[in-house]
C-alpha positions as CSV (number, residue, x, y, z in Angstrom):
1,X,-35.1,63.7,35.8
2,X,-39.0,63.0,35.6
3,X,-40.5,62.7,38.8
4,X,-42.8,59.4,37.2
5,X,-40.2,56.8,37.5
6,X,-43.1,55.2,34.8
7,X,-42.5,57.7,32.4
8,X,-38.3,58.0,32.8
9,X,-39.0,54.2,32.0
10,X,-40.8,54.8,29.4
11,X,-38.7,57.1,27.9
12,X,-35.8,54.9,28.7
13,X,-37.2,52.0,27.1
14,X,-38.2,53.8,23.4
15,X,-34.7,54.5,23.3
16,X,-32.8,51.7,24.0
17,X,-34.7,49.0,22.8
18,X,-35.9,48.4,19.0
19,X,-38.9,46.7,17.8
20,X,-37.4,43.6,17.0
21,X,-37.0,43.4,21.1
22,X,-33.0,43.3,20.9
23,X,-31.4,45.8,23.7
24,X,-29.1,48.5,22.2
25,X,-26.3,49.3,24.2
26,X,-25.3,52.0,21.9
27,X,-28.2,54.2,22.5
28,X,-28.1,56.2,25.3
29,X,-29.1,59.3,25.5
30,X,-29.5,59.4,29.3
31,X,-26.0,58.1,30.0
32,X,-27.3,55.5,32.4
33,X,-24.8,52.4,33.2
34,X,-25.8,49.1,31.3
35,X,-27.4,48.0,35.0
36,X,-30.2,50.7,35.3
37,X,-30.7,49.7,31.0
38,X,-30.7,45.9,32.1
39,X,-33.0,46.7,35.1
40,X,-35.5,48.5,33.2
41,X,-35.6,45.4,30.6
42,X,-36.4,43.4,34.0
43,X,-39.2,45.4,35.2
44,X,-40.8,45.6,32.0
45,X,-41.0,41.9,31.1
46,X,-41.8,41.2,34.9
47,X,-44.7,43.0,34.6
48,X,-43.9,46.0,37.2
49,X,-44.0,48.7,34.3
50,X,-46.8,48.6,31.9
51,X,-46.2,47.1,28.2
52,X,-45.3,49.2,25.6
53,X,-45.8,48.2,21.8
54,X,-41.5,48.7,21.1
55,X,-41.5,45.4,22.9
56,X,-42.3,42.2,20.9
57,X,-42.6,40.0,23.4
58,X,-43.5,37.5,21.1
59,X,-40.3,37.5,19.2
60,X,-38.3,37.1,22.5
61,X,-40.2,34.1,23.1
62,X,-39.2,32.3,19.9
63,X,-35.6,33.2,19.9
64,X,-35.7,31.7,23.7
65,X,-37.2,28.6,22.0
66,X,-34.5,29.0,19.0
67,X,-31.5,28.9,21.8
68,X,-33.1,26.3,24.0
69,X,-33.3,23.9,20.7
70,X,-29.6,24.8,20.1
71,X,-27.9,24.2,23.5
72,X,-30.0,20.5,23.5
73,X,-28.9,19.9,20.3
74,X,-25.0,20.8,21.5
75,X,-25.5,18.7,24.2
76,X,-26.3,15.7,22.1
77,X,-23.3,16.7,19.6
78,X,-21.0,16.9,23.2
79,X,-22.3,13.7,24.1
80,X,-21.5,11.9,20.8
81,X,-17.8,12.7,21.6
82,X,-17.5,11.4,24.9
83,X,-15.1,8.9,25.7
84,X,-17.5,5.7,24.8
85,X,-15.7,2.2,24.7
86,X,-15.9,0.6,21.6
87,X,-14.8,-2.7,19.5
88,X,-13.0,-2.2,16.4
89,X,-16.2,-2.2,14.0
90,X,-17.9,0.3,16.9
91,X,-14.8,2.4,16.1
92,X,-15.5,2.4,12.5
93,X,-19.1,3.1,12.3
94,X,-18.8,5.8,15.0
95,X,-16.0,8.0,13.2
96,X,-18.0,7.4,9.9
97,X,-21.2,8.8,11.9
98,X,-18.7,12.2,13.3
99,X,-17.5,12.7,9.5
100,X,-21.1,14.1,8.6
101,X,-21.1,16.6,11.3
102,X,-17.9,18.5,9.3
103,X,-16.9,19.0,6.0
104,X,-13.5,18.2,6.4
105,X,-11.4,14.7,6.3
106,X,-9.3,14.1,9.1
107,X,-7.3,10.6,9.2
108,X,-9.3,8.5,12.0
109,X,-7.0,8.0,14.9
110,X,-8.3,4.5,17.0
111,X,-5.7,4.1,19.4
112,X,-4.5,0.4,20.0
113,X,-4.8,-2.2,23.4
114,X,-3.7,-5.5,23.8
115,X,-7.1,-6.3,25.4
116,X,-8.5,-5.7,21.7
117,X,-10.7,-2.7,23.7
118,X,-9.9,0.6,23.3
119,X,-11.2,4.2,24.4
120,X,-11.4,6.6,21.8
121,X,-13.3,9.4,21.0
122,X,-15.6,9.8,18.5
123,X,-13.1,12.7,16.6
124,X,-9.7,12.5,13.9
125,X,-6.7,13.5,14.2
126,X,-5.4,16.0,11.8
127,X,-3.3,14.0,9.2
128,X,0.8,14.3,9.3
129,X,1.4,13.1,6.0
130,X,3.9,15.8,4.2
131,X,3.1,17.2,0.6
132,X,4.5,18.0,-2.1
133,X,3.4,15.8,-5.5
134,X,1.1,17.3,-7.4
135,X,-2.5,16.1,-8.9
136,X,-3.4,18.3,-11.7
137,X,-7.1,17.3,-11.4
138,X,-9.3,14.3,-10.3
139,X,-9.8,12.5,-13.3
140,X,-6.4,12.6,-15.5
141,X,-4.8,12.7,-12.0
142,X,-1.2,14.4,-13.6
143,X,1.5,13.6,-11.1
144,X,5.2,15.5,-10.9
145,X,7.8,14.7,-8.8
146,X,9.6,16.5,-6.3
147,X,12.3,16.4,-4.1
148,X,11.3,15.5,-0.7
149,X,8.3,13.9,1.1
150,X,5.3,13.5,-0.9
151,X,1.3,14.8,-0.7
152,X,-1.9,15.0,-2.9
153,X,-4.0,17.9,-3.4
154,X,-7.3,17.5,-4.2
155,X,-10.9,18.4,-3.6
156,X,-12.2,16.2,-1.4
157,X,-15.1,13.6,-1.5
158,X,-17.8,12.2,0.0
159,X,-16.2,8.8,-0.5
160,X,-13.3,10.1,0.9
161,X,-14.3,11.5,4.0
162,X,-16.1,8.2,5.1
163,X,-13.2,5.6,4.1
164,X,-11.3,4.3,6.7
165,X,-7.8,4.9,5.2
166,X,-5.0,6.6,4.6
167,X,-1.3,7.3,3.4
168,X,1.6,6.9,5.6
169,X,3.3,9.9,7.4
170,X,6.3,9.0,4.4
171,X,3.5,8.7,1.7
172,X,5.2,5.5,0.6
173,X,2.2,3.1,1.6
174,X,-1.7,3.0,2.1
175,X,-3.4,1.7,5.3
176,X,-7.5,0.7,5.5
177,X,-9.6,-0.4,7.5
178,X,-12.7,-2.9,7.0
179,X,-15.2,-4.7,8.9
180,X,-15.9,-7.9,7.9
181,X,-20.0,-8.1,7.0
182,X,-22.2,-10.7,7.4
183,X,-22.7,-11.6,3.2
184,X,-18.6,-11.7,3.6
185,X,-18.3,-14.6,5.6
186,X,-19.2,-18.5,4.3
187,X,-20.1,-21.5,6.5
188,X,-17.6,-21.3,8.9
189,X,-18.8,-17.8,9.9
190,X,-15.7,-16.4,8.6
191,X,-14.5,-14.4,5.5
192,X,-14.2,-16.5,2.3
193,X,-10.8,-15.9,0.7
194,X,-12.9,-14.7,-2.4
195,X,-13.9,-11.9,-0.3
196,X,-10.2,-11.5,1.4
197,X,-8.8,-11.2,-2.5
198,X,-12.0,-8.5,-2.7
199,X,-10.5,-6.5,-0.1
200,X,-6.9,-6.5,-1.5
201,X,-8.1,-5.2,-4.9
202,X,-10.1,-2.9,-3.0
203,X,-7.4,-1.1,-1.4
204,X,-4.7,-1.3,-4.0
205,X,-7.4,0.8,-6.1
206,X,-7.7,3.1,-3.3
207,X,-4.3,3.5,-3.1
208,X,-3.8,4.4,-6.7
209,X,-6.7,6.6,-6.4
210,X,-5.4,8.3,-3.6
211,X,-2.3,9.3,-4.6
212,X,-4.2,10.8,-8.2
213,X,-3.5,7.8,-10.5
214,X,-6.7,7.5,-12.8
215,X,-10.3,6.3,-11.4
216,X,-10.8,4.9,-15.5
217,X,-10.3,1.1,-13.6
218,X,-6.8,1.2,-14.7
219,X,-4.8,3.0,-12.6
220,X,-2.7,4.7,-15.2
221,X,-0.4,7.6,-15.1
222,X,-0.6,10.5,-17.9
223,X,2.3,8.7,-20.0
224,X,0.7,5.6,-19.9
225,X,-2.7,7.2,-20.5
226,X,-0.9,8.9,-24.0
227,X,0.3,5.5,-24.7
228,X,-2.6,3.6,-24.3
229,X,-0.8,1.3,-21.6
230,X,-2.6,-0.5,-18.9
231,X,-1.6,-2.9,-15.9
232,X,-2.6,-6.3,-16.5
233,X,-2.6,-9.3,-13.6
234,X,0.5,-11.5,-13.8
235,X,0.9,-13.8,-10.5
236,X,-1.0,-13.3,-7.4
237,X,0.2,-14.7,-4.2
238,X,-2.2,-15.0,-0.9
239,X,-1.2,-16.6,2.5
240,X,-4.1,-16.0,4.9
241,X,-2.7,-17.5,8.7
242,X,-6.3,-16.6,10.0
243,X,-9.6,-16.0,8.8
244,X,-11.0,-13.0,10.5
245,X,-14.7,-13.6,11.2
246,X,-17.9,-11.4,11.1
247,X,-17.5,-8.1,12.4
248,X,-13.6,-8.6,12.6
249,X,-11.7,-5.2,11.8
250,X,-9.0,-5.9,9.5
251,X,-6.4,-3.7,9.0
252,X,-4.5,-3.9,5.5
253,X,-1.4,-1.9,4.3
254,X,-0.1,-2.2,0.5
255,X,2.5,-0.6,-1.3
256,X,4.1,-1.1,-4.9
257,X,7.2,-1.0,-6.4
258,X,9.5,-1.7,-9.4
259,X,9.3,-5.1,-10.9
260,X,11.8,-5.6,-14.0
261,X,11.7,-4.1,-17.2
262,X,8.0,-5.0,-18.1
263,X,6.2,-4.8,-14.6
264,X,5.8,-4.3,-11.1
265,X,4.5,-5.7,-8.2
266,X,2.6,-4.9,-5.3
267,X,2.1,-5.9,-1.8
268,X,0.2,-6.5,1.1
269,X,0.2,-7.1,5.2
270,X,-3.2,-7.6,6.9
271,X,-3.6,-7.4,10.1
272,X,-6.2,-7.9,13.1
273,X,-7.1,-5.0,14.0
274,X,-7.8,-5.3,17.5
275,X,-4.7,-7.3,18.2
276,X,-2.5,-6.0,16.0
277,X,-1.5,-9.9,15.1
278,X,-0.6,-10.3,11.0
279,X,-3.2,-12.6,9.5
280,X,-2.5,-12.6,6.0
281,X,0.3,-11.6,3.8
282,X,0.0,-11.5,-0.1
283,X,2.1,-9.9,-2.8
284,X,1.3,-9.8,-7.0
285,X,3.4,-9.1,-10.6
286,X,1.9,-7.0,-12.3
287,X,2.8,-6.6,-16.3
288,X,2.5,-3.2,-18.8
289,X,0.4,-4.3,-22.2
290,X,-1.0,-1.9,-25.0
291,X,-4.4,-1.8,-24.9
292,X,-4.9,-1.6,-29.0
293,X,-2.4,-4.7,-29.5
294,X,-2.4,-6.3,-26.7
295,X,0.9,-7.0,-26.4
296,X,3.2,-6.8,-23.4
297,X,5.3,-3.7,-23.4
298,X,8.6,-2.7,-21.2
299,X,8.1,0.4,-18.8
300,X,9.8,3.3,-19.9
301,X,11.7,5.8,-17.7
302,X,8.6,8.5,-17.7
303,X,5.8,5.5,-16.3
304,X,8.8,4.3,-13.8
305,X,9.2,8.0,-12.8
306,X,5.8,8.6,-12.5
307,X,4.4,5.5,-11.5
308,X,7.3,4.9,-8.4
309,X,7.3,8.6,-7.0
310,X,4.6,6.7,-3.7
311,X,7.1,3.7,-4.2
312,X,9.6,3.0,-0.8
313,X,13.1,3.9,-1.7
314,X,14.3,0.8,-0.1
315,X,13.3,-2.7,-1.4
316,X,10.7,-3.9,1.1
317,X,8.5,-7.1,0.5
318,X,5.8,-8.7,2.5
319,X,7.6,-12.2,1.9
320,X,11.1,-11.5,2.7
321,X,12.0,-15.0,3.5
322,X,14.3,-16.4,0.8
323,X,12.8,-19.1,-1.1
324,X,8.9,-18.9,0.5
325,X,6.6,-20.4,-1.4
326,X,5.3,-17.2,-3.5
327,X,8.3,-18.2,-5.7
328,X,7.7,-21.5,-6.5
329,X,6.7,-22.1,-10.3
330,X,3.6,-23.6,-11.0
331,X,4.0,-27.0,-13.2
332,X,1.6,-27.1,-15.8
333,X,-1.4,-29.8,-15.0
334,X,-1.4,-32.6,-17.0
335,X,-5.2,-34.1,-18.2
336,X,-7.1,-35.8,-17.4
337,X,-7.2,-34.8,-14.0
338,X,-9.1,-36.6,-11.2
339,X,-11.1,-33.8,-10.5
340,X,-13.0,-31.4,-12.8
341,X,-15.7,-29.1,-13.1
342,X,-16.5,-28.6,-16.8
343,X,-18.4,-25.8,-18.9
344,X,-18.2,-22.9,-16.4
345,X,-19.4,-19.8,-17.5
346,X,-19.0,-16.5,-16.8
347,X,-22.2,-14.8,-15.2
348,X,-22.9,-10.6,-15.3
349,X,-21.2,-10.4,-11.9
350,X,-18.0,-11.8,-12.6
351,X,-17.5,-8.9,-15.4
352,X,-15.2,-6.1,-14.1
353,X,-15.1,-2.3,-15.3
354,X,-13.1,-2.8,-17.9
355,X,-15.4,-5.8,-19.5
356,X,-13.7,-8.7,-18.6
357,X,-13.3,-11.2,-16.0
358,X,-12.4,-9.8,-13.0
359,X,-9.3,-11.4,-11.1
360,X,-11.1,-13.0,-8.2
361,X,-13.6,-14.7,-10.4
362,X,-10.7,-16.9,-11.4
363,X,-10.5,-17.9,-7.1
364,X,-13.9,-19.1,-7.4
365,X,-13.7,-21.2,-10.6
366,X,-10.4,-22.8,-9.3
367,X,-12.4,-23.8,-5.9
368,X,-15.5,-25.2,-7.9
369,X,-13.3,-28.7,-9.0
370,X,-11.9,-29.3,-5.2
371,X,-13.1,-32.5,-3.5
372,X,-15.8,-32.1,-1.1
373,X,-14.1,-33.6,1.4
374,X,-11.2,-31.1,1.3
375,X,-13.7,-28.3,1.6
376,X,-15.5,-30.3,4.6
377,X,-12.0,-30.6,6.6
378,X,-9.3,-28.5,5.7
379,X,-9.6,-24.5,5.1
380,X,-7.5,-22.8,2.4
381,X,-4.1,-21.8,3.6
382,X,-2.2,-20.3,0.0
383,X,-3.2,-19.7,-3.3
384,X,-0.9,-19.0,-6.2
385,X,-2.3,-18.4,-9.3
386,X,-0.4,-17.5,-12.9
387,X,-2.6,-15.6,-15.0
388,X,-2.2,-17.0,-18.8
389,X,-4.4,-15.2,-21.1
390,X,-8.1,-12.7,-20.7
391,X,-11.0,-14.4,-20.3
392,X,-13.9,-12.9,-21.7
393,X,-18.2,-12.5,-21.3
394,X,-18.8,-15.3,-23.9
395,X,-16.1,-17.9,-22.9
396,X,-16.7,-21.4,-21.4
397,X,-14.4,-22.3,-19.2
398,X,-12.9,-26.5,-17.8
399,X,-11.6,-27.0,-14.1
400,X,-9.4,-29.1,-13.7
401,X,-7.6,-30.5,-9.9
402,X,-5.4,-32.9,-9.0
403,X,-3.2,-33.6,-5.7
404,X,0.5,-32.3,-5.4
405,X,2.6,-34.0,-3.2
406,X,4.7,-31.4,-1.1
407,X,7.6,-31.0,-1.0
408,X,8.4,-31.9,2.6
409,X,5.9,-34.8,2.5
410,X,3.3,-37.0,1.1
411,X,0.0,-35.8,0.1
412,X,-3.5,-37.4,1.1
413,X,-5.0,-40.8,0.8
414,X,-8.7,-41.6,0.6
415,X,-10.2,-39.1,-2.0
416,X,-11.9,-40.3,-5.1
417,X,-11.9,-38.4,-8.3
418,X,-15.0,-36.9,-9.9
419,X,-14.9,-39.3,-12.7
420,X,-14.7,-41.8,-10.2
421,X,-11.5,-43.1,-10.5
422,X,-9.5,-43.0,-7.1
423,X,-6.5,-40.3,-7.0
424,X,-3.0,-41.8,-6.2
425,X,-2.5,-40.1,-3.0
426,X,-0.4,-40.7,0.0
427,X,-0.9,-40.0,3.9
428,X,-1.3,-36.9,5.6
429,X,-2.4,-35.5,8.7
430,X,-2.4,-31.5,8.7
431,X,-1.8,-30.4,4.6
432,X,-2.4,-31.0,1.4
433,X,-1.5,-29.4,-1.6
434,X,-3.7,-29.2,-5.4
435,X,-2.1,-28.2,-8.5
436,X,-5.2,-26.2,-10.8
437,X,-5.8,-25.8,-14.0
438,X,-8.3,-23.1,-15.7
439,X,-9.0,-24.1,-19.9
440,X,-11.1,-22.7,-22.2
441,X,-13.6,-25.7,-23.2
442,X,-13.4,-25.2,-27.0
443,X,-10.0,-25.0,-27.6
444,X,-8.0,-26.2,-24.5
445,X,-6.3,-23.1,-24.5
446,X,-4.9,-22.3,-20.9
447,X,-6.2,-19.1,-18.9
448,X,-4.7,-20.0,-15.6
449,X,-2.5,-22.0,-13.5
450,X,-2.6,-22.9,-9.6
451,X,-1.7,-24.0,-6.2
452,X,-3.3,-24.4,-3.4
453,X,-2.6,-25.6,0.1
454,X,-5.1,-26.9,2.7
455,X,-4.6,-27.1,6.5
456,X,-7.1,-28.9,9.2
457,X,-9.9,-26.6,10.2
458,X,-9.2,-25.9,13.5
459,X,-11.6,-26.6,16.3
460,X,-14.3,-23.7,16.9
């Protein structure tokens, strides 16, 4: 032993400690227990024992710094995933925040009260939904079926980390959420039912993208792909009970099935989110036409197998009821009508991917040849629309409206057709029903039938 404790230290020190300043607790040539090693460390940067220049004090200081930066920054990540109470678009922008801090894509978990407030944290659950279908890769999106529940593989996206929705635990139906934004919503401060039909197209493309259909716009199979087949609008069906307003979660759900020889159909349920109360309920026929002919071709058993493997087994519609009114035929309007809105034309916006009209523009046409004072009083209940022919960039396109009495009563009395004649009408006090009509101008030849009914705006 040296009889200078300075110079035991010293010698201590050069061994056991490396210029960098990081202790090594495998050398130890004295065979001293880690306390002596840890207490010579202590007197050294205390200042009892001189300096020596193995030490880089400097160093030690920054890597403090370095660790002192990382527990703040865990702190703010810990407090980020406190319990917080939240409203259903707080619970939506908060779980898309906590998706950048991983790479992964959990299915967000936002727990449900009857108050319409919930505490959740700001994390996902892991998702339950089995696999087993295959998707070959992203684009051509291959899919096989298999005995048994049913899952996609693939790598996953930016888009699909951040979007609200997901399958089932059975695979057989897609769920999404959506806040309702302020450019959604019209003069009543709630969403237009252009931007409700939005949202279903929305998630039934999600859906089929999902499950590995093809992201071409068409949401095609490979057979169909081979055969140059494409879905092609038929009917569509929409029943909204309540308009959700702005910021509004709403919850939608769709699934597909078989539909005939030629078709198929596909449905949805939306739902407040907070409540859990249905809001809307819609359903739409869907027909198979060749793209190169366009002609209207019957489903063959390789599309039905492939195209039905994320179907439900048992027949399940969101209009169970027997004869509800997204049956009813559409009779064909006979002109002139009292009301009209003539030479509409398509703008750039109303163009979809695939170059032509896209469905919902067809809403907004059929809504510019209402009467004012139907959109002054009453708010859109249903909307049936029959989808005749394609409507392209370059057409001009007539509106044409006239009442409907319904069926369990008289129509309306005191409106006054846009040419000025009045429109033979009867009394009402809560509905009214149109029939529509969507021409080309040149021609006459009919794109699209309609029906709408109207109930009283209720009191805000």
């Amino acid at each position: 032993m040296h009889r200078d404790p300075r110079a035991w230290f010293k010698t201590l020190s050069r061994s056991t400690w490396s210029s960098t300043g990081k202790w090594s607790r495998h050398s130890n040539p004295l065979g001293l227990p880690i306390e002596w090693q840890s207490l010579s460390h202590n007197l050294f940067v205390s200042g009892w024992l001189p300096s020596l220049k193995v030490f880089n004090f400097a160093e030690i200081e920054k890597r403090k710094t370095e660790r002192e930066r990382e527990r703040e920054r865990e702190r703010e990540r810990e407090e980020m995933l406190k319990l917080t109470t939240y409203t259903g678009a707080d619970q939506i922008h908060g779980v898309a925040q906590c998706h950048s801090l991983g790479p992964s894509k959990p299915n967000p978990t936002f727990p449900r009260r009857k108050d319409g407030i919930s505490l959740v944290p700001c994390t996902s659950a892991p998702s339950k939904t089995p696999v087993l279908a295959v998707v070959s890769d992203r684009g051509a999106g291959s899919v096989r079926s298999e005995t048994g529940p049913v899952r996609v593989e693939h790598s996953v996206s930016l888009a699909d980390r951040l979007r609200q929705g997901s399958l089932a635990e059975d695979g057989k139906s897609y769920k999404e959420c959506f806040i309702v934004r302020c450019y959604e919503v019209g003069i009543n401060k709630t969403a237009t039912v252009e931007t409700i039909a939005n949202l279903l197209q929305e998630v039934g493309c999600n859906h089929a993208q999902v499950v590995g259909f093809s992201t071409d716009g068409f949401a095609t199979t490979t057979t169909m792909r081979k055969m140059h087949l494409i879905w092609v609008t038929a009917r569509m069906h929409i029943e909204i009970y309540k308009y959700p307003a702005w910021s509004d979660v709403v919850e939608i759900e769709t699934w597909c099935q078989g539909e005939g020889r030629i078709g198929t159909r596909r449905d949805w349920i939306m739902k407040d989110y907070a409540t859990g109360q249905v809001i809307g309920r819609a359903t739409s026929k869907w027909v198979m036409m060749n793209q190169d002919t366009r002609r209207l071709q019957k489903v063959s058993d390789d599309v039905r197998e492939e195209h039905l493997v994320f179907a439900p087994r048992e027949l399940r519609l969101a209009f169970p009821e027997p004869n509800n009114s997204s049956l009813r035929k559409i009779a064909k309007l006979e002109d002139p009508a009292p009301y009209s809105r003539l030479g509409l034309v398509p703008r750039r916006a109303d163009l979809d991917m695939n170059q032509h009209v896209n469905n919902v523009a067809y809403i907004g046409w059929v809504l510019e040849s209402m009467p004012q004072e139907i959109i002054d009083g009453y708010e859109l209940q249903t909307i049936t629309l029959d989808y005749r022919r394609e409507c392209q960039r370059d057409d001009i396109v007539d509106s044409l409206t006239n009442v409907e009495p319904l069926e369990d009563g008289p129509a309306i009395s005191g409106l006054e057709g846009t040419n000025g004649s009045p429109a033979a009408t009867e009394d009402t006090k809560d509905y009214c029903q149109f029939l529509h009509l969507l021409r080309l101008s040149g021609d006459g030849s009919e794109i699209n039938r309609g029906r709408t009914v109207w109930r009283e705006k209720p009191a805000r």
